[in-house]
N, C-alpha and C positions, 0 to 999 in steps of 0.2 A: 313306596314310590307312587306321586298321583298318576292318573292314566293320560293321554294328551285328550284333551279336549280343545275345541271350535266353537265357539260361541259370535255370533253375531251381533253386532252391538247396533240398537236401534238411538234413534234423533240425532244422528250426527250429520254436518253438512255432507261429510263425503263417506263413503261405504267404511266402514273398520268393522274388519274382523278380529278380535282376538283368539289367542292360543293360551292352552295352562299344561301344566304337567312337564314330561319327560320326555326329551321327540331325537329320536333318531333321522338319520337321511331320509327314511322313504314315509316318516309322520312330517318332517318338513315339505317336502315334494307332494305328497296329498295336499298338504297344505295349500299351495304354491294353486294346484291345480282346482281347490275350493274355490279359490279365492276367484281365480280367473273366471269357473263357471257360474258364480254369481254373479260379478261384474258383467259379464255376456248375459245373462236372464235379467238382470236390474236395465241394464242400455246404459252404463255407469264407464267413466272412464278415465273415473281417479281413485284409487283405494289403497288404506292404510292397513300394514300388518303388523299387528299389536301384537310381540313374541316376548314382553315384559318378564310375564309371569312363567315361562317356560325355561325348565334346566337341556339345554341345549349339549349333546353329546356327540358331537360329530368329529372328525380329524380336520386337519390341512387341507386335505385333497376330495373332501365331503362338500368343506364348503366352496370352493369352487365349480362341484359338480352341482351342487344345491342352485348355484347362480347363474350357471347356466341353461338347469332347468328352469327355475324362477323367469328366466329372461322370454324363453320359448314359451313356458305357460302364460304370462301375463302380455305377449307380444301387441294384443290388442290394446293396452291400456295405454293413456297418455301419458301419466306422471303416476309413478308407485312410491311409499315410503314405508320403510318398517321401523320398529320402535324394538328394541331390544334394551338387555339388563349391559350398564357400561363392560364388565367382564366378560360378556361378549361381542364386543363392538371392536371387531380388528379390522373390517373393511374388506377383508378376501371376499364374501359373498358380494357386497355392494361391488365392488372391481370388476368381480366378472360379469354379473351381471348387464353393467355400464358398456362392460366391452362384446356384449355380446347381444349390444343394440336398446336393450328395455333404459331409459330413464328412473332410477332408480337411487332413492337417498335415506341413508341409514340414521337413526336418530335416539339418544338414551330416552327423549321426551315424547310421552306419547300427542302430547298439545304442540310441540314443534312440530314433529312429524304430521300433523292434520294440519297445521298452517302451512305447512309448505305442500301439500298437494291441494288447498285450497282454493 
């Protein structure tokens, strides 16, 4: 099993961070919370989370809590989007998130999802 890794991805118009590996609730929610305090230390207020390459292991009621965290963590930012593998693209994170204020849009492509916070 890879380990989760965060990698930062340099020359992009808008911040993207990538993810790899195997990520549980609380390696998504660090995540969540990476993301936010680089976008706060860059002065950035659009960023894309590249979760492509990551096997995603959460329940029902994960990823809702995941969205609601994600929403509170990144509350500063103007337009958020992540990029996931289609097999996990059901929408529960993006929902709550959305409801729970953050601007936020989920996308299988990691080049749509940078056009659209661009």
């Amino acid at each position: 099993m890879a380990p989760f890794t965060i990698t930062v991805r340099p020359g992009q118009p808008v911040l993207v961070v990538q993810a790899s590996g195997r990520a549980a609730l609380a390696d998504l929610c660090a995540y969540a919370d990476f993301v936010a305090g680089l976008a706060r230390g860059r002065r950035v207020r659009k960023a894309v989370m590249n979760l492509l390459a990551v096997q995603i292991g959460i329940s029902f009621t994960d990823h809702i809590t995941l969205g609601a965290h994600a929403a509170r963590a990144l509350r500063e930012l103007e337009q958020a989007a992540s990029a996931v593998d289609a097999k996990y693209r059901s929408g529960t994170r993006e929902k709550a998130a959305q409801n729970s204020g953050l601007k936020l849009r989920t996308f299988t492509d990691l080049g749509e999802a940078i056009a659209w916070v661009s």
